[in-house]
MARBA-535327 format. One record per atom (N, C-alpha, C, CB): residue in one letter; x, y, z. Coordinates in steps of 0.2 Angstrom, whole numbers, plus 5000, padded with zeros to 4 digits. Glycine has a CB too. Example, Ala and Ser with C-alpha at 12.3 -4.5 7.8 and 13.67 -1.06 7.14 Angstrom:
BEGIN
A506649725039A506249785039A506649845039A505749785045S506449895035S506849955036S506450005039S507049975029
END
This chain:
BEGIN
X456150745363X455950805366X456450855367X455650785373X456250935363X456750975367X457050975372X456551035367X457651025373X457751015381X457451075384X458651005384X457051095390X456651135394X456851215391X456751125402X457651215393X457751275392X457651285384X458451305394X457851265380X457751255371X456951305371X457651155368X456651245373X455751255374X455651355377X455551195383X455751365383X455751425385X456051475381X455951425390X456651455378X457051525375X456751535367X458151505374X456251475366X455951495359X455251535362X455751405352X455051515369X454451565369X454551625369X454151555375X455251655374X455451715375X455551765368X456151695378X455951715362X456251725356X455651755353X456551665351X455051725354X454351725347X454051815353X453351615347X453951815359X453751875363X454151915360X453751885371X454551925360X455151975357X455351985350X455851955361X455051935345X454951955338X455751935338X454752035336X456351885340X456851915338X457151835337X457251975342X457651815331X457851755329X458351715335X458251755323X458151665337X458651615341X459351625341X458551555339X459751635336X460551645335X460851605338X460851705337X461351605338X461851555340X462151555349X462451565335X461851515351X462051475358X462151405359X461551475362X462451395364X462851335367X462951325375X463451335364X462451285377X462551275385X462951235388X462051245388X463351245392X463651185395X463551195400X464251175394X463751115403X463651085412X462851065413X463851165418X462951025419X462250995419X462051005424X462150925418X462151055429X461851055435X461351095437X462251065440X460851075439X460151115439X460051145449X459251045434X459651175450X459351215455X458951155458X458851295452X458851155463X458151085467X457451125467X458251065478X457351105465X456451125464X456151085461X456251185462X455251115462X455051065457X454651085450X454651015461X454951145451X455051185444X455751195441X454751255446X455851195433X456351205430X456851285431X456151185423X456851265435X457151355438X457951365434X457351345449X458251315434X458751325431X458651325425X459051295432X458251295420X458151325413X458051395410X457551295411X457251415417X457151475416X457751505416X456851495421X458251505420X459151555423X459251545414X459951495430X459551515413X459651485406X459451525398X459151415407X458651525399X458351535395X458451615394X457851495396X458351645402X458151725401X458851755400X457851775408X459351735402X460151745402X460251735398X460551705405X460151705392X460251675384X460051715380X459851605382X459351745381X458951795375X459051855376X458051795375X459351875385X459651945384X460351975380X459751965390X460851885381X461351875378X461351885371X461551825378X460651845369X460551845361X460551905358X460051815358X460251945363X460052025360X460752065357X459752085368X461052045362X461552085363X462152065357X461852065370X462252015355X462451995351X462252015344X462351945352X461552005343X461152035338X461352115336X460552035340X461452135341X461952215342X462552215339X462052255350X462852195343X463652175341X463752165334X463852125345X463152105330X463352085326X462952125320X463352025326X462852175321X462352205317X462652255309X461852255323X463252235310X463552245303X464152195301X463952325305X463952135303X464352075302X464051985305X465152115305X464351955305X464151905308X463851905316X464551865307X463351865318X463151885323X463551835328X462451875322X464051845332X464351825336X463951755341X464251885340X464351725342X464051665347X463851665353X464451625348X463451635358X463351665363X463451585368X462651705363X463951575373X464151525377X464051545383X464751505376X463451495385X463251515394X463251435397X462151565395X463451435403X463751395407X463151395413X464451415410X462951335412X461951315419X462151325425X461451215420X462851315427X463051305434X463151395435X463951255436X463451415431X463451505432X462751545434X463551545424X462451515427X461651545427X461251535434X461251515422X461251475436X460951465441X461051515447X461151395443X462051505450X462051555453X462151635453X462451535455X461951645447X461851725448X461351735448X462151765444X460651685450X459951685452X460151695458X459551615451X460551705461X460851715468X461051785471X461451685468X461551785473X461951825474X462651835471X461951815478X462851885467X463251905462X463851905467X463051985457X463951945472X464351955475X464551905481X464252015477X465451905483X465651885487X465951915491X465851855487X465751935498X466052005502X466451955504X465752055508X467252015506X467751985511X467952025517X468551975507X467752005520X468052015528X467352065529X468852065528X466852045525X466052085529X465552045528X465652165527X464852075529X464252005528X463952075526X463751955536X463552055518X463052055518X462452085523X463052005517X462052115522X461652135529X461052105524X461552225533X460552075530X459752035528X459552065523X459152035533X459252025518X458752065513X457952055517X458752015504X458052045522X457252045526X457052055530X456952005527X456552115531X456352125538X456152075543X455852155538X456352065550X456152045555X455252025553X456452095560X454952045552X454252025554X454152015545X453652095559X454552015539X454151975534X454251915535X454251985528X453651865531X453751805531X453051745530X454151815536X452951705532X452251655532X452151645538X452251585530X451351665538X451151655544X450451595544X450951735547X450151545547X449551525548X449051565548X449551505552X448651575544X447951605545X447451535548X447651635536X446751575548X446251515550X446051465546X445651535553X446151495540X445851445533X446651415530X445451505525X447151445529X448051415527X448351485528X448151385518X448951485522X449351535526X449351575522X450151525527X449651635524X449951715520X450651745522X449451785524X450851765516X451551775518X451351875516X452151705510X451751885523X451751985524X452451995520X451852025533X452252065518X452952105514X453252145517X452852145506X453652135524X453752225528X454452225525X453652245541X454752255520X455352285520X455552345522X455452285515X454852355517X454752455517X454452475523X454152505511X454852505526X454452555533X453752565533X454752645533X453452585526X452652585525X452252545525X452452605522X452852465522X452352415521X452352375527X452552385515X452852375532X452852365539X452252405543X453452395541X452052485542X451752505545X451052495545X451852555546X450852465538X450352465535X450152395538X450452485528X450552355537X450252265541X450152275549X450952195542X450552315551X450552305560X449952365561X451652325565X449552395556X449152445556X448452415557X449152495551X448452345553X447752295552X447952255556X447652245544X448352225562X448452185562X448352195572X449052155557X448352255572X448452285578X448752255585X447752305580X449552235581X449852195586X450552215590X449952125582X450952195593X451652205595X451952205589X451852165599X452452235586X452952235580X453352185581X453252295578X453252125584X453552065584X453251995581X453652045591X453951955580X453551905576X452951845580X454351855572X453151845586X452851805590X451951835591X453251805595X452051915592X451151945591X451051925585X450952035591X451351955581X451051955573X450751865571X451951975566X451051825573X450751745573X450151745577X451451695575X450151785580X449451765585X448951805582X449551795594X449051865579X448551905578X448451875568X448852005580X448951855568X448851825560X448451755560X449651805556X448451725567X447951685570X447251685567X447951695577X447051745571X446251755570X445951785566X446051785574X446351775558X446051805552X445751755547X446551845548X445551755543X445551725536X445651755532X445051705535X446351715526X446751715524X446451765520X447051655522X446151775513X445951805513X445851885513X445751765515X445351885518X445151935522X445651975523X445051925528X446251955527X447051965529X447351995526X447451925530X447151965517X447652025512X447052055510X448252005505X446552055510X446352095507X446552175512X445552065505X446352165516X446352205523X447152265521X446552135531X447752225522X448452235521X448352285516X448852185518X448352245509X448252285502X447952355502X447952255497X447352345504X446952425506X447252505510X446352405512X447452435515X447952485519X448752505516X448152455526X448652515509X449352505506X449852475506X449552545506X449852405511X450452365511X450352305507X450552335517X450852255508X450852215503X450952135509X451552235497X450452085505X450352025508X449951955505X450052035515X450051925502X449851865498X449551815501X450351845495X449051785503X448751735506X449051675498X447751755507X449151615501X449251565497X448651505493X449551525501X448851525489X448251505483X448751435481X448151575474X448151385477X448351335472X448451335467X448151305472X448851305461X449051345455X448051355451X449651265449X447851295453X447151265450X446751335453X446751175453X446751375458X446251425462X446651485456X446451435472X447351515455X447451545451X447251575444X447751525451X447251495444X447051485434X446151525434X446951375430X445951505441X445151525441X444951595443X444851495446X445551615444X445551685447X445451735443X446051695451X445251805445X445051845441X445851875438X444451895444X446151885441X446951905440X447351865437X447251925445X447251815439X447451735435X447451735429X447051675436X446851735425X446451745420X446851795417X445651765422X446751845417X446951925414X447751905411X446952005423X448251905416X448851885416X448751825411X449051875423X448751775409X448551725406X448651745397X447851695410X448151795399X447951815393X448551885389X447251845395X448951895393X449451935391X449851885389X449652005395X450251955383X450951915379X451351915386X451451965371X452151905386X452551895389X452951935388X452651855390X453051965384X453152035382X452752075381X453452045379X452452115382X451952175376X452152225376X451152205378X452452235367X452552285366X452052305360X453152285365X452352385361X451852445352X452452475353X450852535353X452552485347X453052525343X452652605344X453052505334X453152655344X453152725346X453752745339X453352735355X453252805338X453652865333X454252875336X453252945331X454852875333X455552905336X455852935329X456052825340X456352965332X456653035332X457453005329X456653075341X457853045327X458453025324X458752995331X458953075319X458952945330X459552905335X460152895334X459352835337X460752945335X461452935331X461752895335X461952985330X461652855341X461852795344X462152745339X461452785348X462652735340X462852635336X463152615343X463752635328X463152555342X463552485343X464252515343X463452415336X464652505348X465352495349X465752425347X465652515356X466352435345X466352335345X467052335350X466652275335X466752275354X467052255360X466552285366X467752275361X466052355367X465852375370X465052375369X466252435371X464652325367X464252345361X463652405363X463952265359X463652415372X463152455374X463452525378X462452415378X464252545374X464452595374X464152665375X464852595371X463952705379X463752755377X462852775377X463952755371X462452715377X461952705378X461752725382X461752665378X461152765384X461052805390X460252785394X461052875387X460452735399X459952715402X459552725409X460052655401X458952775410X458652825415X458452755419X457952885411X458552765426X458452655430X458152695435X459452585433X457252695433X456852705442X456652625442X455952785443X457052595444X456852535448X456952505454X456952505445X456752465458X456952455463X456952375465X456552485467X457252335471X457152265471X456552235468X457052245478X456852205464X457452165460X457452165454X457352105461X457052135451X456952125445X457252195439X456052105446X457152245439X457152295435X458152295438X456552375438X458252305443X459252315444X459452265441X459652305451X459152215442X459552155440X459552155431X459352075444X459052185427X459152195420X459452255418X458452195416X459452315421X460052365421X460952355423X459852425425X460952315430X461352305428X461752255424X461452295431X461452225421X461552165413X461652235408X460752095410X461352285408X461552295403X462152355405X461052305397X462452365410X462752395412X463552345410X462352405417X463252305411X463852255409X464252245404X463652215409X463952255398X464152285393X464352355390X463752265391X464352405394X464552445393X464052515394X464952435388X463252495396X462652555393X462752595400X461752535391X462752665398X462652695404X462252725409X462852715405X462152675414X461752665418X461552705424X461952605419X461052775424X460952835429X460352785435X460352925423X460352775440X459752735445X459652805447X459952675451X458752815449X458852875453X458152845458X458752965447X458552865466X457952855470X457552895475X458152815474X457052905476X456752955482X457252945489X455952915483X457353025492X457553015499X457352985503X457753055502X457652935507X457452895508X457252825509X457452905508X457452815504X457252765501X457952705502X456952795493X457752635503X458552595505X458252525504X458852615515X458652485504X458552435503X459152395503X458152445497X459452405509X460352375508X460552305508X460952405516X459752255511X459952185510X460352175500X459052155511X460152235497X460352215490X460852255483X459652205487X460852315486X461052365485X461852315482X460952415493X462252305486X462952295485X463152245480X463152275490X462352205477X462252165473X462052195465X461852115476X461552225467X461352265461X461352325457X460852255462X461852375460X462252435458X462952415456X462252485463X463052375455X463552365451X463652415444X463352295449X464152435442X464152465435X463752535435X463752405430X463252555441X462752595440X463152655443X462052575444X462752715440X462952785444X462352815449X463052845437X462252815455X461452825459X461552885460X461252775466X461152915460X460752985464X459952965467X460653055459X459653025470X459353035472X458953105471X459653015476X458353105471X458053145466X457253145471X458053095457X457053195471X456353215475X455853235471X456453255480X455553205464X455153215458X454453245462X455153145453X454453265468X453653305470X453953385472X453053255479X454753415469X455053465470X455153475463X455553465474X455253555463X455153595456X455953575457X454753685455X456453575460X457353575456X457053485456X458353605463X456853445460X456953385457X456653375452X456853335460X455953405448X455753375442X456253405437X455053385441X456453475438X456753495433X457353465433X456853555433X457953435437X458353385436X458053305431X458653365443X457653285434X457453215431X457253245424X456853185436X456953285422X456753305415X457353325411X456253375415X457853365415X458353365409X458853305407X458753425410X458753265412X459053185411X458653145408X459153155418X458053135408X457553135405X457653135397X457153175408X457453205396X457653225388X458553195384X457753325389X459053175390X459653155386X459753065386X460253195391X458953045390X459052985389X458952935384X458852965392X459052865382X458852825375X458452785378X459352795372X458352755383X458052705387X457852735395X458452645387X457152725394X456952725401X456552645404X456352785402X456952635410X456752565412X456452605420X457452495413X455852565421X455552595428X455052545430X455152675429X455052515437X454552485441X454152475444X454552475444X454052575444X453652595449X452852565449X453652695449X452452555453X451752525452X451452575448X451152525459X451052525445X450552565440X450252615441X450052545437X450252675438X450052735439X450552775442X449552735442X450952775446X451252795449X451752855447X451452755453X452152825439X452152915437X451752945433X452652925433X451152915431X450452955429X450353005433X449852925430X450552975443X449953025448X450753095448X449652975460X451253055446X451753125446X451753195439X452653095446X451453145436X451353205428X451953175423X451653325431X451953125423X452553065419X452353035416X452953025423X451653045415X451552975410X451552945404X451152965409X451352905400X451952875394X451752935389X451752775390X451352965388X451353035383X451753095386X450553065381X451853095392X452153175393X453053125394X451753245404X453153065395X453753045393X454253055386X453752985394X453553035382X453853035375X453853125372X453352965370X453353135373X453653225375X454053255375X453553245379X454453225382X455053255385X455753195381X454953235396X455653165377X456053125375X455753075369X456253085381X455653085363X455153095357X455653025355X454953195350X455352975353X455452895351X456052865357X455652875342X455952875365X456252855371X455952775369X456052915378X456652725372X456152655373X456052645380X456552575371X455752625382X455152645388X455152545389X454252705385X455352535396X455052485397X454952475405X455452435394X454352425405X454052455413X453952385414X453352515414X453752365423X453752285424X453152305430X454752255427X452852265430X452252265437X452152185440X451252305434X451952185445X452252135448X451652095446X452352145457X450852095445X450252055444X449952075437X449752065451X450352085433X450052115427X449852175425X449652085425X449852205419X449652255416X448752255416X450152255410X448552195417X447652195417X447252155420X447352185410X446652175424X446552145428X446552195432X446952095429X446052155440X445952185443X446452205449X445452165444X446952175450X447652195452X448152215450X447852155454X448052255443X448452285438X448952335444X447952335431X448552375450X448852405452X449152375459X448552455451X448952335460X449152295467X450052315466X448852165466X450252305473X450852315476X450952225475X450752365483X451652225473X451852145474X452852155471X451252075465X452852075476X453552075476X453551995473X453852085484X454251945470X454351905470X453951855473X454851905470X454151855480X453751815486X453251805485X453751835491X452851865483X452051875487X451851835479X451751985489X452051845472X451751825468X451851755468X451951855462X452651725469X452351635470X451951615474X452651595473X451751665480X451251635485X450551645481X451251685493X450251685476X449851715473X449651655468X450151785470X450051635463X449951585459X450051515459X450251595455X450351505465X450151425467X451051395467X449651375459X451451425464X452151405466X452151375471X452651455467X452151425477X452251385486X451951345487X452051425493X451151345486X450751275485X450851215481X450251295484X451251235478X451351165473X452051125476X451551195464X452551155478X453251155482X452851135486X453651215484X452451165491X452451135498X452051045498X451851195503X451751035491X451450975489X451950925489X451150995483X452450935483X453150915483X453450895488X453450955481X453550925493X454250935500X453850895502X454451015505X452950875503X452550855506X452850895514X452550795505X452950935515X452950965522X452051005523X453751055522X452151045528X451451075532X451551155529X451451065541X451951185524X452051235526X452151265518X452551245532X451951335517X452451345509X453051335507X452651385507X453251325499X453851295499X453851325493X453951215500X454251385493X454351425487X454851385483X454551505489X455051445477X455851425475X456351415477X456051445472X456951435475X457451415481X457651475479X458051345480X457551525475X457751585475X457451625472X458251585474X457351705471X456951745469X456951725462X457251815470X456851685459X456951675451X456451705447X456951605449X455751725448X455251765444X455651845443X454451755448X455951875450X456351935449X456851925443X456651955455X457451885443X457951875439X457851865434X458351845440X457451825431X457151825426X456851855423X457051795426X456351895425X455851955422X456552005420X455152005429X457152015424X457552065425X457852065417X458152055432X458152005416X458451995413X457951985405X458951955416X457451975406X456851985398X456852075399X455651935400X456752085404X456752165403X457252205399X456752205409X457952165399X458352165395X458252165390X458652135396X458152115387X457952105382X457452145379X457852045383X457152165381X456652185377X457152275375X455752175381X457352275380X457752385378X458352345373X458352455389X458652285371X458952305367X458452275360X459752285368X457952255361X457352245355X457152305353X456652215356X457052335356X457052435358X457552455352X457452485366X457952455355X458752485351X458852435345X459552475355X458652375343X458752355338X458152385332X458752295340X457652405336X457152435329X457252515327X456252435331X457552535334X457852605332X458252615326X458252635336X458752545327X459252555324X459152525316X459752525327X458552495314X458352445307X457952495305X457952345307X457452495308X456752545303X456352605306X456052495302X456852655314X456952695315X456052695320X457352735310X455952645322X455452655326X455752615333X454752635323X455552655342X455652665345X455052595348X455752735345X455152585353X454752525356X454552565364X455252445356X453952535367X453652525371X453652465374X453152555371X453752415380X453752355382X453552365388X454452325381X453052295389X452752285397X452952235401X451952285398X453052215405X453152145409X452852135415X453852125411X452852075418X452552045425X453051995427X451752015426X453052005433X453251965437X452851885436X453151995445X452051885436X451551855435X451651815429X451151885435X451751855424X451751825417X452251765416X451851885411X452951805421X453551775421X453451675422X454051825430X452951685428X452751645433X452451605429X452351685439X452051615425X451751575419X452251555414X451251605415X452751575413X453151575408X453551475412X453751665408X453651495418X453751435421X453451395422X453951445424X452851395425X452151345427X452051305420X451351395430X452151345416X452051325408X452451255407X452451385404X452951255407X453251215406X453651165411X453551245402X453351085410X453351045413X454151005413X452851015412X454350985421X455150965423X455050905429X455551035427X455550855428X455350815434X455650865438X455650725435X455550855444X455750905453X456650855451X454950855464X456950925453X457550905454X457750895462X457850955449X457950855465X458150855471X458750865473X458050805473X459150835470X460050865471X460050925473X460350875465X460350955478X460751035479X461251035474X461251045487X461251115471X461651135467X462151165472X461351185462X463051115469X463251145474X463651235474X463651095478X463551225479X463951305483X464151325479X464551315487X464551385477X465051405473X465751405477X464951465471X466251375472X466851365474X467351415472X467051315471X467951425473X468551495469X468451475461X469751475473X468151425460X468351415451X467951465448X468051335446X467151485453X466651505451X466851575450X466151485454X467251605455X467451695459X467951695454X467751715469X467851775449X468451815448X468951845453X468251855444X469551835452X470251865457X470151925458X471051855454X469651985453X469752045455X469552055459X469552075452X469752125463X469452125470X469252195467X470052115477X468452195470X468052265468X468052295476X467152265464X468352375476X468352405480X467352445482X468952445478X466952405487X466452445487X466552475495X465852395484X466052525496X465952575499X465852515508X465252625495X465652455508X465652405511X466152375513X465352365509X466552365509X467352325511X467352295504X467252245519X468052265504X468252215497X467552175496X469052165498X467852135490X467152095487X467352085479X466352145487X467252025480X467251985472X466751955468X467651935472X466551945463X466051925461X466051875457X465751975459X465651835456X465351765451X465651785446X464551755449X466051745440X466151745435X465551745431X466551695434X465651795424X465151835422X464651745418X465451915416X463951735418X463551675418X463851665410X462651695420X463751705406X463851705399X464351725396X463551725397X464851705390X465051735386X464751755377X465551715386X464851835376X464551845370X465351845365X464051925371X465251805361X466151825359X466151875355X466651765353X466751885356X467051955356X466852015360X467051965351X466352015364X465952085368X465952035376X464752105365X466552045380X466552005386X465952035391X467252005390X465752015396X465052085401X465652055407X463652045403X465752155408X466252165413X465952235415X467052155411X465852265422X465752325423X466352375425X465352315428X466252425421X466652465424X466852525429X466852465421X466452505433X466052535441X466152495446X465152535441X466152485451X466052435458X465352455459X466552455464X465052435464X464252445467X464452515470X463852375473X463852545471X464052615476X463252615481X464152715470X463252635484X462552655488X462252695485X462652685495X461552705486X461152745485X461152815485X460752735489X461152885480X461252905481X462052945480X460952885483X462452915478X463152925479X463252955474X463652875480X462952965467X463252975461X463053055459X462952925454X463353085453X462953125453X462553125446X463453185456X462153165446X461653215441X461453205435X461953255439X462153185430X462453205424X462553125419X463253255426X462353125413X462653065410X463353045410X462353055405X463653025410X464353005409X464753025415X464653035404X464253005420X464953065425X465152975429X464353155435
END
């Protein structure tokens, strides 16, 4: 029997049209769950590696690629190690699981709106103790349907088997795990640097927690450079110091004639656009995949939605959390643990992993630019992700993976805007192209304008 991750990285390989290449895992420690979580780490880590490699090697042998399970695992984590500060919560006070009358629902208040928007249905105190009371007297159900309408975000807990039945279930199911179409494109005088292989590569990053940062900054890693641009306003500091890494951020108000006209001339100088935003949502701005390619004629264009690209929740608002609760993950965990309650993963892993296929697929982008001069379009879910895993069967691992020790932390010390901080030794090596940033994380906002600045 293959080993799990083997299994996954040939599924990942065949979605992405692109040859296995040369890898080699070491270490045996896996993640507790009773899903192969650590494979997944493994596998999505591996095929963005492979990409990359494939680049690097794309006028000579294709480079080796040497990824370590105990790495991968933790940088399903948290990348960074502050010294002498904490971290601040990645969670609002009132997200989380609550009891309904029929079972549970897990609320999304990160966002100020998606906060206002629960405690607007729910017509309670903005405390976790109301919110449990008034989450009391719903049906589950009901409860998100309710939420969602009101523009927020909240997941009642499904079984995998209620999933598969489901109408969104279904849809999702039925998409590739990548979908891509090839798009007309334009001369591309971009190459491969060697030692730097995604030198110079110019990547437009409207994404937000998680899943989309965490595949820019991978390829940031390697040397592409990496523009994030957020709405004012807009914050998110539980993660921020993890996932701007390598990045340059600004801040951009695209429903203003100077902010569209900034974003359009950044736009036009970019090679790759990666963005998160819910579906439709740069349609309702005058961005959509034709006035993109327009503004930027064979741009690779890749985009990530949390519940699929089809289906009746194509546009639903969703997060990591809310989709395990959605497809049966938590329910299947809480089966496992035998406890009373959900029992997600042990970490965001449908984000990290979509993050790092998203990868993957912009340098599949650049690799067709670069062979038969057509440009690519790529789609992802969180959902599909989710199937990518449910898929493939693992005994439940019980063992704690442990901690990270100093073997695991590089000595560098990165000066961020927060206090000192050191980070994970990078999961993979690509020989001869090491992934090293050469940025520290910055806040939101801090950068300016311009590519290469």
């Amino acid at each position: 029997m293959p080993e799990i991750w083997r299994a996954m990285l040939g599924s990942i390989c065949q979605a992405l049209d692109m040859p296995a290449g040369r890898i080699r895992v070491t270490g045996q420690d896996s993640l507790p769950s009773c899903y192969p979580v650590t494979d997944l780490a493994v596998a999505s880590i591996g095929a963005a590696c492979l990409a990359v490699a494939a680049l690097a090697g794309c006028s000579g042998e294709t480079p080796e690629v040497v990824l370590d399970r105990r790495l991968a695992s933790l940088w399903f984590g948290w990348s960074i190690r502050p010294l002498g500060w904490t971290m601040p919560s990645a969670w609002d006070p009132l997200a989380g699981d609550y009891r309904a009358q029929n079972g549970w629902i897990r609320l999304h208040t990160n966002a100020p709106h998606h906060r206002a928007a629960a405690l607007a249905v729910l017509q309670c105190a903005p405390t976790r103790e109301a919110a449990t009371t008034a989450v009391g007297e719903w049906v589950a159900n009901e409860l998100e349907s309710a939420i969602v309408s009101a523009k927020g975000c909240a997941a009642a807990m499904r079984t995998h088997e209620a999933w598969q039945m489901h109408e969104q279930g279904r849809a999702v199911s039925a998409e590739p795990l990548v979908a891509t179409e090839p798009v007309q494109a334009a001369q591309f005088p971009w190459r491969p640097t060697r030692g730097r292989p995604l030198a110079g590569l110019r990547v437009l990053d409207l994404t937000r927690v998680l899943a989309g940062p965490v595949g820019t900054r991978f390829l940031a890693g390697f040397g592409a450079d990496v523009l994030r641009i957020d709405a004012p306003g807009w914050d998110e500091p539980g993660v921020i110091p993890d996932v701007t890494l390598g990045k340059n951020c600004i801040r951009l108000d695209l429903r203003t004639p100077d902010g569209r006209a900034i974003f359009e001339r950044l736009l036009t100088g970019a090679d790759v656009l990666v963005h998160g935003y819910r579906a439709g949502a740069l349609e309702g701005l005058g961005y959509g995949s034709a006035a993109r390619q327009a503004l930027r004629p064979g741009l690779i264009d890749v985009s990530l939605n949390a519940y699929g690209h089809t289906g009746p929740w194509a546009q639903r608002r969703g997060f990591d959390s809310l989709v395990q609760m959605s497809c049966g993950i938590a329910a299947t965990g809480m089966g496992w643990q035998q406890t009373d309650r959900p029992f997600p993963l042990p970490l965001q892993a449908l984000d990290h992993a979509t993050g790092y296929l998203m990868a993957a697929a912009v340098l599949r982008g650049v690799a067709a630019r670069l062979t038969n001069g057509t440009a690519l379009r790529a789609r992802l879910s969180l959902a599909r992700t989710a199937k990518l895993l449910m898929d493939h069967k693992a005994d439940p691992t019980n063992e704690d993976l442990p901690r990270s020790t100093p073997a695991d932390i590089n000595d560098t010390i990165e000066p961020t805007p927060w206090g000192p901080a050191q980070r994970l030794h990078p999961p993979a090596l690509v020989q001869g192209a090491p992934m090293r940033w050469d940025r520290p994380s910055a806040e939101l906002g801090s950068g300016t304008a311009q590519w290469g600045a």
